[in-house]
C-alpha atoms as one frame of an Amber mdcrd trajectory, in Angstrom:
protein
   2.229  34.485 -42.452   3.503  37.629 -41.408   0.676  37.343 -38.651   2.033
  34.585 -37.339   5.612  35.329 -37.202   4.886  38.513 -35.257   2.910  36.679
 -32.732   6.032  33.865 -32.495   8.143  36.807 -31.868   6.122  38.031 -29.147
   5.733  34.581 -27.366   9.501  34.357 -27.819   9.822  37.626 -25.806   7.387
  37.022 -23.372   9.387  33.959 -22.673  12.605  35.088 -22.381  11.143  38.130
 -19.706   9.907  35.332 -17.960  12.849  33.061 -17.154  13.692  36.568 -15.095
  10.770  37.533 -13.727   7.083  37.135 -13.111   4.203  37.523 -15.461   2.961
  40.565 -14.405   6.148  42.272 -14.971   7.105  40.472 -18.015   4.099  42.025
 -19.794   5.164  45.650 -18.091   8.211  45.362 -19.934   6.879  44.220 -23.141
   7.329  46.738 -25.852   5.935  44.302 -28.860   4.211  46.214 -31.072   1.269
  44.803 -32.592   0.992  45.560 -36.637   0.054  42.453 -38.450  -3.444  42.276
 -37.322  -6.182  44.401 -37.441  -8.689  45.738 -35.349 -12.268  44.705 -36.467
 -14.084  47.891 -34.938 -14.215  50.423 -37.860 -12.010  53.855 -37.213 -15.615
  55.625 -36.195 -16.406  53.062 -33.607 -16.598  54.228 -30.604 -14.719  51.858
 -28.684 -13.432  53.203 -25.238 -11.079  50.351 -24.804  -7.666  49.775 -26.443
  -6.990  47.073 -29.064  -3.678  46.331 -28.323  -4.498  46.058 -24.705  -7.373
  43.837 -25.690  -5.485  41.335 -27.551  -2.176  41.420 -24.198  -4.937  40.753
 -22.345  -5.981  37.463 -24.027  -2.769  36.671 -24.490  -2.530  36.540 -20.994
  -5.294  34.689 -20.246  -4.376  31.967 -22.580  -0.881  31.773 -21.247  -2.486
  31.433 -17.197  -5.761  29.450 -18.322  -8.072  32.455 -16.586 -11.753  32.382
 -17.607 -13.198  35.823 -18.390 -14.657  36.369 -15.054 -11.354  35.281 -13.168
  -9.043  37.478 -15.130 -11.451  40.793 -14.217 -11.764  40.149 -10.743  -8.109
  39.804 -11.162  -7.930  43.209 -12.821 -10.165  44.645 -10.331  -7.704  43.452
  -7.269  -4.859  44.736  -8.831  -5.935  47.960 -11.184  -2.168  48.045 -11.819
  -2.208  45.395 -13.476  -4.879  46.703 -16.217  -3.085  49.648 -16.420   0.284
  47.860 -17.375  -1.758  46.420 -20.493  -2.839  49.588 -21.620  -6.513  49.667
 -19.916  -7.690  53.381 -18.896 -10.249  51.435 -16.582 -10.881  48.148 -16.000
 -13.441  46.023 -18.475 -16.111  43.624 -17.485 -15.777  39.926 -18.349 -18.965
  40.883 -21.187 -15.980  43.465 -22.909 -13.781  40.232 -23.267 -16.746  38.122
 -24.830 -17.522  40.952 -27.292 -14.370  41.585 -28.310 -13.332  38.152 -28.871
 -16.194  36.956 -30.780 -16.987  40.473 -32.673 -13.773  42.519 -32.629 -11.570
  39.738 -33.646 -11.144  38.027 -36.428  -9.905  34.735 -37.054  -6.197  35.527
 -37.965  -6.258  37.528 -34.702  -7.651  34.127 -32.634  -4.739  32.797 -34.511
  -2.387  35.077 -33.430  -3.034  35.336 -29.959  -3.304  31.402 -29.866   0.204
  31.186 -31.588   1.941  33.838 -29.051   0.644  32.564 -25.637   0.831  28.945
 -26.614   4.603  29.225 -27.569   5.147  30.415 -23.942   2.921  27.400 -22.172
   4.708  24.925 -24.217   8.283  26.099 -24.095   7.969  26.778 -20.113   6.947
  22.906 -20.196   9.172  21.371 -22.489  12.012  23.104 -20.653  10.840  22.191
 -17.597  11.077  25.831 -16.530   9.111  26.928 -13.769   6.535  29.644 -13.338
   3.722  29.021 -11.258   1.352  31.025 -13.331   1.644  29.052 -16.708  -1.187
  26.220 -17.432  -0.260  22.775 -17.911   0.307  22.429 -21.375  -1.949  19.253
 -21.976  -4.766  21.971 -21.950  -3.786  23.877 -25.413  -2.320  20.312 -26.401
  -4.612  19.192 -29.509  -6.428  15.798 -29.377  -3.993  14.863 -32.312  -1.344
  15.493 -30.619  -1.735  13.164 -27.716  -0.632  10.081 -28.644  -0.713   8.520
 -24.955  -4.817   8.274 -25.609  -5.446   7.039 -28.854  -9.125   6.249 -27.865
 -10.454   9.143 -27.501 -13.847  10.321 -28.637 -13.033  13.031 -31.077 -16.432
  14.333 -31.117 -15.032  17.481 -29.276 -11.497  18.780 -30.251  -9.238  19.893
 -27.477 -10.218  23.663 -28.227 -13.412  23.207 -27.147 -13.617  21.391 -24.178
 -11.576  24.321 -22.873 -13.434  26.884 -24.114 -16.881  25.259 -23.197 -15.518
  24.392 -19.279 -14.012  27.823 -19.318 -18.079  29.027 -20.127 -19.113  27.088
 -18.133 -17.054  28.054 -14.949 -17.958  31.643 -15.987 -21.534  31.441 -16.498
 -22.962  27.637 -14.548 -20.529  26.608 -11.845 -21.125  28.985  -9.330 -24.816
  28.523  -9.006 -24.050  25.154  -7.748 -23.549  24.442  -3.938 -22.670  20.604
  -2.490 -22.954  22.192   0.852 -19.537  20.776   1.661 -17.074  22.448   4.365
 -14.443  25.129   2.744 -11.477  23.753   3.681 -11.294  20.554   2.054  -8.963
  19.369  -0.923 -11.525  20.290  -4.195 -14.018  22.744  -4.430 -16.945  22.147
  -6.179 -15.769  23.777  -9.651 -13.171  21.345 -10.251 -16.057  18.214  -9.566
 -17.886  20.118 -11.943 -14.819  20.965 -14.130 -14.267  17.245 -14.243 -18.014
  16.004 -14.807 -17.769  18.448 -17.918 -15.088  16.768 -18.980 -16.676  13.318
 -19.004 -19.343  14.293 -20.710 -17.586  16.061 -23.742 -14.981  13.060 -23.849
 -18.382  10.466 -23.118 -16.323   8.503 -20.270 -17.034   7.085 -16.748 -15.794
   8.171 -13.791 -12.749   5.827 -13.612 -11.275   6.855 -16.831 -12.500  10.147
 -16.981 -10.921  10.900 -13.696  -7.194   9.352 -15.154  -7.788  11.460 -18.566
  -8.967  14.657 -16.386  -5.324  14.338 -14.205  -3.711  13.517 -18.041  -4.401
  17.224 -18.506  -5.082  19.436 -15.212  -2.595  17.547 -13.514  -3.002  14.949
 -10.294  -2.909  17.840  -7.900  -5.821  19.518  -9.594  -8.073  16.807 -10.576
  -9.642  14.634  -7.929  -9.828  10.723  -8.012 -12.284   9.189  -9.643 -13.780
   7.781  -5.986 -13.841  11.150  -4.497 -15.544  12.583  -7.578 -18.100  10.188
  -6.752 -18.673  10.644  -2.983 -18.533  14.679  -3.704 -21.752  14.394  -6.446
 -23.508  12.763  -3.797 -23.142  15.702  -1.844 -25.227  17.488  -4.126 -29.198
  16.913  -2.840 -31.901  16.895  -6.025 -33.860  20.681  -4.880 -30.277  22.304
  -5.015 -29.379  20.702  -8.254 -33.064  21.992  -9.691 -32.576  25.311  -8.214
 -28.624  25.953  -9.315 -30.024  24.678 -12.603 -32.822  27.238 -13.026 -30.325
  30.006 -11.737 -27.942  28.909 -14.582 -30.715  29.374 -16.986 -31.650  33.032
 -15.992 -28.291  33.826 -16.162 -27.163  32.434 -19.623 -30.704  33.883 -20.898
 -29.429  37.508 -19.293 -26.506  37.124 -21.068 -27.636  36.117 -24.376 -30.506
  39.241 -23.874 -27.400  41.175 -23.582 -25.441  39.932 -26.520 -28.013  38.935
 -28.769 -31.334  37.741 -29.834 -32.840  34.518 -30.685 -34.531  34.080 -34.036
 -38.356  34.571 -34.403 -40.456  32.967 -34.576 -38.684  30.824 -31.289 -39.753
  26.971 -31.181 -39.987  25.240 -28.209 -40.493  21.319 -26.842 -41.561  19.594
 -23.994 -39.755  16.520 -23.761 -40.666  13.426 -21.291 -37.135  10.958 -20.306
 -37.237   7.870 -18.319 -34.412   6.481 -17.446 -34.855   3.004 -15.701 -33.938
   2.375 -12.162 -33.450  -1.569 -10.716 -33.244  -0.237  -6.879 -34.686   0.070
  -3.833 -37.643   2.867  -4.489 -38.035   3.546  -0.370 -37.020   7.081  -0.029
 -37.117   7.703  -3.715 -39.585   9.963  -4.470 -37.956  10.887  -7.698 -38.668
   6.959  -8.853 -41.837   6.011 -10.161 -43.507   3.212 -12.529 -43.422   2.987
 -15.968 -45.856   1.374 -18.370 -44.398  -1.884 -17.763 -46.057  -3.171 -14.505
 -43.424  -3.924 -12.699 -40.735  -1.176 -14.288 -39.129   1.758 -12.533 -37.588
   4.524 -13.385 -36.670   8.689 -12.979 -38.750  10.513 -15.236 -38.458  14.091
 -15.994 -39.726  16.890 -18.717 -37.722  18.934 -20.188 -38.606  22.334 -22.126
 -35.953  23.272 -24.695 -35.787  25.911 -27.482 -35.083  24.194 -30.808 -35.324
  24.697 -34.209 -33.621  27.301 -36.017 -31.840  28.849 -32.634 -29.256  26.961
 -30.617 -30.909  24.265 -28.336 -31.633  25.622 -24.612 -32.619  23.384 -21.983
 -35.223  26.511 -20.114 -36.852  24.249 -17.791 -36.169  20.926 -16.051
């Protein structure tokens, strides 16, 4: 309790800095302490980076929606800005997934959700405006959200955000439609969206209306230009961003951790049928039925004991 009331107290003055001023220079005013939670390095641990600066830091990313990767190159652009936190030099994005999943504990997740989701919510409620604050249907919970009852609630709220925000750090960027610079989306928030529509297990139509629901109608594109923009993408540079995706999440679990021994893996054969023209389909080709079609593909996953990884496609 007393966690939570110190984290409220924070949000409450990060709010009221902000009706002033920026974000930036809220947080270089802030003289919070931070007492009520604890630091889950051990005194003799040599940890070169500050706690408290650690936990402003996600505060601040939860307040502005910035994946891992976004807020360092932020913090690289502007080394003022890590300094204001309390950083002696800036961290990687691989600082803010250790700390957050082995420096932290759960009352400090709580805490840090508590403080920076005070400030998102009371910005939007008041209608208050600060450019830098997400839209609040993002750290809204599915229960909350009465306007769609119908919902799949296979995946909460939580984590759809947390596995898009993975997903933009680790996937997105290995993917390339090819498409000019200058137009309305890029390809992150297609593949932002697509994410989304699989978590929520949608269509386009109403996974497009959901998708604005939350991001907002500026961010999220229609569901007819989400569908002209995926067939953009050509099958070799889908294949090839795919296999770049995999060395990097298997880099970054090397880096993190280790999978269990002994490792299992499967090679698994899907058809899925196809009622179309198969000229200039090489991808199409017959099934046991005589006169069936249909895409087939292998797969080779790691299963068992470990979390399942698609390696190969």
């Amino acid at each position: 309790m007393r966690s939570l009331c110190e984290a409220y107290q924070l949000g409450i003055t990060i709010r009221n800095k902000l009706k002033e001023t920026d974000l930036v220079t809220a947080f270089e005013k802030l003289d919070h302490s931070i007492d009520a939670i604890e630091d889950g390095y051990p005194a003799w641990h040599p940890a070169p980076l500050s706690f408290r600066a650690m936990v402003l830091s996600f505060v601040f990313m939860e307040i502005t929606g910035d994946s891992y990767a976004n807020f360092t190159r932020r913090l690289t652009r502007q080394p003022e800005v890590a300094t204001i936190l309390g950083f002696s030099r800036v961290p990687d994005e691989s600082a803010f997934s250790r700390a957050w999943r082995n420096r932290f504990d759960d009352a400090t997740h709580e805490y840090i959700h508590a403080a920076a989701h005070f400030v998102v919510k009371e910005f939007h409620d008041r209608s208050i405006s600060a450019p830098e604050v997400r839209p609040k249907a993002e750290i809204v919970d599915d229960t909350q959200e009465d306007a769609d009852p119908v919902e799949d609630k296979s995946f909460s709220q939580d984590e759809i955000v947390q596995t898009t925000r993975l997903a933009r750090d680790h996937a997105y960027g290995h993917f390339d439609s090819g498409r000019a610079s200058n137009l309305s989306y890029e390809d992150t928030q297609f593949f932002e969206l697509q994410t989304f529509m699989g978590m929520v297990r949608c269509g386009t139509s109403q996974g497009a209306t959901r998708f604005q629901y939350r991001r907002g109608k500026e961010y999220g594109p229609h569901g007819d230009t989400h569908l002209r923009a995926v067939k953009q993408f050509g099958p070799e540079e889908l294949v090839r961003g795919f296999n770049k995706t995999t060395d990097r999440l298997l880099s970054v679990i090397a880096s993190e951790a280790s999978f269990r021994r002994p490792v299992t893996a499967a090679i698994d054969i899907t058809t899925i049928p196809y009622y179309g023209e198969v000229e200039g389909m090489p991808m199409v080709s017959g099934t046991k039925d005589r006169d069936g079609r249909a895409f087939k593909f292998a797969t080779l996953s790691i299963i068992g004991q470990n979390i399942p990884l698609v390696l190969a496609v």
